[in-house]
C-alpha positions as CSV (number, residue, x, y, z in Angstrom):
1,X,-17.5,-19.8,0.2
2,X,-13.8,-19.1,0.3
3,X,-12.2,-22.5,1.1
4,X,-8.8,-22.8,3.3
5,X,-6.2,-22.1,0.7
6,X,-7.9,-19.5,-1.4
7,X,-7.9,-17.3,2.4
8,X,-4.1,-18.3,3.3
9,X,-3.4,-17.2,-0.6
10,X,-5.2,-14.0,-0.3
11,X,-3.8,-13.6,3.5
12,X,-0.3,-14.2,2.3
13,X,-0.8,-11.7,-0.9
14,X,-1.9,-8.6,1.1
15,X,1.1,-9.5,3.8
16,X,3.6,-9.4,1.4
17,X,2.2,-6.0,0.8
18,X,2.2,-4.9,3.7
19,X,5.8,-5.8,3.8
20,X,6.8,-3.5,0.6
21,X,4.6,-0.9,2.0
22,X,6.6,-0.7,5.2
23,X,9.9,-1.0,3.2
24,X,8.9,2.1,1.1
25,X,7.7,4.2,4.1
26,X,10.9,3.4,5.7
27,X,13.3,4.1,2.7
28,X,10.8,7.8,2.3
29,X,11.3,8.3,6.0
30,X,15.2,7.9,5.3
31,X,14.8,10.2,2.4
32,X,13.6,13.1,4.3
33,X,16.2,13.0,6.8
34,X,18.6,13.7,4.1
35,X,17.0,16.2,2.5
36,X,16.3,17.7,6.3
37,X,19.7,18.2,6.8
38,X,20.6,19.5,3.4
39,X,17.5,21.9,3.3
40,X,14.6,22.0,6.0
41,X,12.7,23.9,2.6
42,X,13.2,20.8,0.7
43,X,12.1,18.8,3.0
44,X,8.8,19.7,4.1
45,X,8.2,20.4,0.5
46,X,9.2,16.8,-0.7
47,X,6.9,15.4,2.8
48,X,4.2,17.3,1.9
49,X,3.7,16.6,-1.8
50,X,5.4,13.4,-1.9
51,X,3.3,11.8,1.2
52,X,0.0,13.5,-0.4
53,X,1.0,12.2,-4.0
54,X,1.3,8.4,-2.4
55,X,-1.2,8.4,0.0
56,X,-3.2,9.2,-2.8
57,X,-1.5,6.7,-5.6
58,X,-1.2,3.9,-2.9
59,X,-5.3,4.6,-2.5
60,X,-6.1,4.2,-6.2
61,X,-3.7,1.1,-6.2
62,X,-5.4,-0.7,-3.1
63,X,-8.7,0.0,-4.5
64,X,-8.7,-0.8,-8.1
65,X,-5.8,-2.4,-9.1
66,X,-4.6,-4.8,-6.0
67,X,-7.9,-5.9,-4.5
68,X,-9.6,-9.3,-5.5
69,X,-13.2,-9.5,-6.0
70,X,-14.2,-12.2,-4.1
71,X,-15.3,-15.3,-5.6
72,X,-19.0,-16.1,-5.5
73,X,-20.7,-19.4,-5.6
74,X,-24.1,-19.8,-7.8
75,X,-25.7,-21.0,-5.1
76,X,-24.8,-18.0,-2.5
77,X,-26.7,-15.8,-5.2
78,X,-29.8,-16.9,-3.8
């Protein structure tokens, strides 16, 4: 079993992630305005690849790089 702290510590990680996430998707939403105004070209292109290129990364990153496996007790092994 996970105890108390273990979940707040695991709880607080993957908020704090969720934090930079949204700070990133902001400062990329910012981004395209910018290059909206300067070219609408540009900026589909840069939306397209660059929201394809990190959903994919940001994928990759949750699954193998970011997650925890979760502990496991000798006795849950039954």
């Amino acid at each position: 079993m996970i105890d108390s702290g273990e979940r707040d510590r695991i709880r607080r990680k993957w908020f704090r992630f969720g934090i930079v996430l949204a700070i990133l998707y902001a400062t990329f939403t910012l981004v395209l305005f910018v290059l909206f105004e300067m070219s609408p070209r540009l900026g589909i292109l840069v939306g397209v690849v660059g929201g394809t290129v990190g959903a994919i990364v940001l994928t990759i990153f949750v699954l193998y790089v970011y997650r925890e496996d979760p502990p496991t007790d000798e006795k849950d092994r039954g």
